[in-house]
N, C-alpha and C positions, 0 to 999 in steps of 0.2 A: 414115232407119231408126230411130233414137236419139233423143229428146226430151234439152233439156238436163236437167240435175242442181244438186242445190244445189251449193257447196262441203265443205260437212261429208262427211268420211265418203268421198270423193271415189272412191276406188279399190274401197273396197266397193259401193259404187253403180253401179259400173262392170261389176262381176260382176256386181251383182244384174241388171241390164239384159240384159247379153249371156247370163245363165240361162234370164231368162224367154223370152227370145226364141228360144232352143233352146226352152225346154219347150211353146212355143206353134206352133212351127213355120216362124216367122217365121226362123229358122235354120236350116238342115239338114245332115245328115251330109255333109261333103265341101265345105259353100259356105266364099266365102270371103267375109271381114270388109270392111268398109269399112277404105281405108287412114287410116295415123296420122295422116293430115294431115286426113282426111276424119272421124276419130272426133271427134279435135279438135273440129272447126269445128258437127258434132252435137251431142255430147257439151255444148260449151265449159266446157272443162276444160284443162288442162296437159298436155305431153306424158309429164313422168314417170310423171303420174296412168296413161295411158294404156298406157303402156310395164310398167308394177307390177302392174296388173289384167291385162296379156295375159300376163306373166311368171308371174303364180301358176294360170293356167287353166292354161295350159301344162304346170307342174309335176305339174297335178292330173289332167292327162292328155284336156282338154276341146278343147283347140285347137292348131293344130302349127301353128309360123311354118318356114315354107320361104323360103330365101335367096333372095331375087332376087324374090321373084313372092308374099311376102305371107302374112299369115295364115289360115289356117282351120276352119272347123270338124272333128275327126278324124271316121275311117269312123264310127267306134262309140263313143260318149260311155259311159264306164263308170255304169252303175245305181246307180254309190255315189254319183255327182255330187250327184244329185237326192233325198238321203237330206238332213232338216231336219236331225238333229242335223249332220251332218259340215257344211255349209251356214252352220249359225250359229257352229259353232266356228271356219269360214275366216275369215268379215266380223266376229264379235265380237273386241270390247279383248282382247287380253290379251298379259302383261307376257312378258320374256324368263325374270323368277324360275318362273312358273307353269309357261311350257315346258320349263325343265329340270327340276322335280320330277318334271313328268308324264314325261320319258324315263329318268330316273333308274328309274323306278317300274317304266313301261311294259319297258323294254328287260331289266332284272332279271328282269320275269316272265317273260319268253321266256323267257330263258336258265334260269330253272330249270324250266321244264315240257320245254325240250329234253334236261336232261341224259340222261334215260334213252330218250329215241329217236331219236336218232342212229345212222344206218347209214353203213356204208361210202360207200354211194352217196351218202348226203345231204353226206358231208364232200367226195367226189370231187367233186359240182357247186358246193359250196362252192372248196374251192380252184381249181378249173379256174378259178372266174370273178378270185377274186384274182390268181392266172395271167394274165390277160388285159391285165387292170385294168395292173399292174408290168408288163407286155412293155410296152403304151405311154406309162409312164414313163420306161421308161429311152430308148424312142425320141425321149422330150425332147418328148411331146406336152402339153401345157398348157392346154388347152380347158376353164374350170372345170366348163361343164355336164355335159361329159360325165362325167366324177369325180360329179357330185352323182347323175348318172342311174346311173352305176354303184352309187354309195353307198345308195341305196335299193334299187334291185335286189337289193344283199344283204342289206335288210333285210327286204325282202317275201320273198325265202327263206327265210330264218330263219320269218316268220309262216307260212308256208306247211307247211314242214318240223313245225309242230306237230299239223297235221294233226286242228284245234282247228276244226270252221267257228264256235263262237261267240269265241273268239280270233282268228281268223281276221276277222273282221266287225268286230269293235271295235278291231284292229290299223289295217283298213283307211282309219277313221276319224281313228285319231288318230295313223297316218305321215302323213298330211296337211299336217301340223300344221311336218312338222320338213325340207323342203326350205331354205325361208332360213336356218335355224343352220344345215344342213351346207354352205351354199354359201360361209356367212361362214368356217365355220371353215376347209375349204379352199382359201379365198383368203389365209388367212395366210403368212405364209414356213415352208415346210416343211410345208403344211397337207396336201399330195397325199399326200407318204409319211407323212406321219406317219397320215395315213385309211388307207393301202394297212396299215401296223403293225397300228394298234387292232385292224382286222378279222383280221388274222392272230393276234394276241391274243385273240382270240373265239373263234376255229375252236380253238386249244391247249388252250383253258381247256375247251370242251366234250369234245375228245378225254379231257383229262386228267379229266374231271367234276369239275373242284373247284368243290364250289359255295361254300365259304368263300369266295372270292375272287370273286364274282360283281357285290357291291354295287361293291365297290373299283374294280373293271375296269372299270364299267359308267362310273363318277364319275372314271375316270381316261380313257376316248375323251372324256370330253363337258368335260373342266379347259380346254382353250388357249378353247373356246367361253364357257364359265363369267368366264374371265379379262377375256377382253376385251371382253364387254356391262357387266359391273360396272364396269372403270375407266371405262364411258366414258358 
């Protein structure tokens, strides 16, 4: 199915392959992938390679690996897949400095175009979901994806809750972007509650509307992430 690839670039080439092949057809809603053994030997590339590219489609919401029985392509590839910019900001360079400015930035602006439209309802499906989230912690559940799936889910809320479609559209774009920092951060020691905290720190600061406090807040979820790409 796969032609090989050079080395360079290894995992971006790897999306770019498995895009076009959705966008050509040569993919379809529901099929499923050649196995890792088999992208491999296509591909001839490394299994991490292989493993890195199916992990951020994944994220991005273009293929679902199902335990036992392999990857696939989802029912319905989101429209933003196939949007160049969001496309070249996945497979382009860029440093860990640039993606925390852009969330410092990004995440700020939410939160001030949310202060004045927040409803009851919007905080009640806000907390319900942190609700959720803490029951299975404390049930000692440890799955980091699910914490990363959760973590976004509250941030597509939040984008949503602005009820902004041009906000909405360039959100769409650039949460893209921030799946692997929040996977690293809550793989830290104490990285789940302290994600389960921030966000309850989020939902406060909106009830309370202080938006003094909004830059601070925003650079104080994203410090233990900050911390530990810098030493390292």
């Amino acid at each position: 199915m796969f032609d090989k690839i050079d080395t360079e670039s290894v995992v971006d080439n790897v999306m770019n392959k498995i895009k076009y092949s959705i966008m050509s057809g040569e993919l379809k809603a529901g099929d499923k992938l050649p196995t890792e053994v088999e992208l491999i030997e296509q591909l001839g590339i490394g299994r991490n390679s292989v493993r890195e590219a199916i992990k951020m489609l994944s994220a991005l919401g273009v293929l679902e690996v199902r335990r036992g029985q392999g990857t696939y392509v989802v029912s319905e590839v989101k429209e933003s897949f196939f949007n160049p910019l969001l496309f070249s900001l996945i497979i382009e360079p860029k440093s860990n400095a640039d993606i925390y400015e852009l969330r410092v930035m990004f995440d700020a602006m939410v939160l001030f175009n949310l202060i004045e439209k927040m409803t009851s309802e919007k905080f009640e499906q806000l907390n319900s979901l942190l609700d959720s989230v803490y029951q299975k912690y404390l049930e000692g559940y440890t799955e980091i994806d699910y914490y990363v799936e959760k973590d976004l889910e509250f941030h597509y809320m939040l984008m949503n809750f602005t009820e902004n479609p041009l906000i909405i559209k360039i959100a769409e774009v650039i949460i893209s972007l921030f799946p692997e920092s929040m996977r690293r951060s809550i793989s830290q020691t104490n990285g789940i509650m302290r994600s389960i905290t921030n966000h309850r720190n989020i939902v406060k600061l909106l009830q309370q509307k202080n938006t003094g406090e909004i830059i601070q807040l925003v650079e104080n979820t994203l410090a233990e992430w900050k911390e530990e790409w810098k030493n390292n």
